[in-house]
N, C-alpha and C positions, 0 to 999 in steps of 0.2 A: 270736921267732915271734909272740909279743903286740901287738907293734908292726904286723908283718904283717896279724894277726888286725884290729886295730881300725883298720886302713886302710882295708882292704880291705871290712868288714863297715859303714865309715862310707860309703863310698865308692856300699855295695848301697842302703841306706835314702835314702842325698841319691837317687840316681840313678831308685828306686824313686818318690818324692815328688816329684821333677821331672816325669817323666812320667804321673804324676798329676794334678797343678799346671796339665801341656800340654795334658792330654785331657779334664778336667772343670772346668778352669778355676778349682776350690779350692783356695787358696794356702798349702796344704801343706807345700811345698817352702820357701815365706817364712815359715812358722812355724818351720820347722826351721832356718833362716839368721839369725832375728832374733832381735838383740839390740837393738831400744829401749827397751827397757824396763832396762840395766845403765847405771848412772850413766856419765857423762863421756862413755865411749867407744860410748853410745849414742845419745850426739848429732850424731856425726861418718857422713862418707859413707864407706861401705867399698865398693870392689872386688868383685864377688862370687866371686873368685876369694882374695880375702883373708878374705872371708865363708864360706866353703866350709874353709878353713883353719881357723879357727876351730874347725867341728864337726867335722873329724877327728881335732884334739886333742881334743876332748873324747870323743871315739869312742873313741881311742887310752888316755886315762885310764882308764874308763868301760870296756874292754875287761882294764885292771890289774887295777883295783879288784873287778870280779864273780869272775876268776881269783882273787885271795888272799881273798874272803869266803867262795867257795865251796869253797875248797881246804879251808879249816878244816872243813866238814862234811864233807868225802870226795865233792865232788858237779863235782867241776871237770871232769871227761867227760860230765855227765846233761845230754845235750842239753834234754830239757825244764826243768830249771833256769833255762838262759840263757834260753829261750823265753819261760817264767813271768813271770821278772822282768823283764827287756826289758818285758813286755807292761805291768808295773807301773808301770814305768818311765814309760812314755807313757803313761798314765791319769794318773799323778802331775803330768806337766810340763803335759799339753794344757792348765790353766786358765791359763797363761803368755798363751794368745792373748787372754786381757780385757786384758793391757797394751799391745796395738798395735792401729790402726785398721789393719793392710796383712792382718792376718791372717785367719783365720776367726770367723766368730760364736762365741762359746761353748757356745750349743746348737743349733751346724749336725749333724747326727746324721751328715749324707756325710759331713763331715770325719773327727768322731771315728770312725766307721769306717776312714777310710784311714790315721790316727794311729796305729791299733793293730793294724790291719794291717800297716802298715810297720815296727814297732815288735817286732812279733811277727817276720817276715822280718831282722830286724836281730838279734835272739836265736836265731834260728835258723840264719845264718850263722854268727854266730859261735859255738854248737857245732858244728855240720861241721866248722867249722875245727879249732876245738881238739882234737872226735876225731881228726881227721885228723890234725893232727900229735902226737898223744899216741901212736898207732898206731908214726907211723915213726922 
């Protein structure tokens, strides 16, 4: 079901930032896809379909790892938990866009609003989810 869970809740946040990306033109969606800034295989051209791959593994990990951290507190149903951190989460990563010229400014203030916005809807899917299936 975790596997599910971080598909599906990577699947909300790309999809979310893409259409962000289309409608205000802040490249969002390319901050959440790029990787130029990882040696070697940041110098290569990827498919954005192999680029999208990418973050749903890391969705899919990233969806393990908040399950057995929070499980140790008893907090692995508190939907606001995933929300929290998710939202940490993105506050944490957003300086990654000083390493690419395709991304956003670093203190574009719209973007960081849609980063933790998205970021915030990405922890908040994925507790639905997990109530959801903790439920049945």
């Amino acid at each position: 079901m975790l596997l599910f869970i971080g598909i599906i809740s990577g699947s909300i946040i790309g999809l979310f930032f893409y259409l962000c990306q289309l409608i205000t033109n802040i490249p969002v969606y390319t901050l959440l896809m790029n990787i130029d800034y990882f040696p070697i295989i940041g110098e290569w051209q990827h498919p954005p379909i192999l680029e999208f791959s990418y973050h749903i593994v890391v969705s899919v990990v990233l969806v393990y790892m908040l399950f057995f951290f929070l499980r140790l507190w008893n907090l692995e149903c508190k939907l606001w938990a995933y929300v929290s951190i998710s939202g940490v989460i993105g506050l944490l990563i957003y300086p990654t866009t000083a390493l690419s010229d395709r991304t956003p400014e670093l203190y574009d203030g719209y973007a960081i609003i849609l980063w933790i916005i998205g970021h915030l809807i990405y922890g908040f899917s994925i507790g639905v989810f997990r109530q959801h299936s903790y439920k049945t």
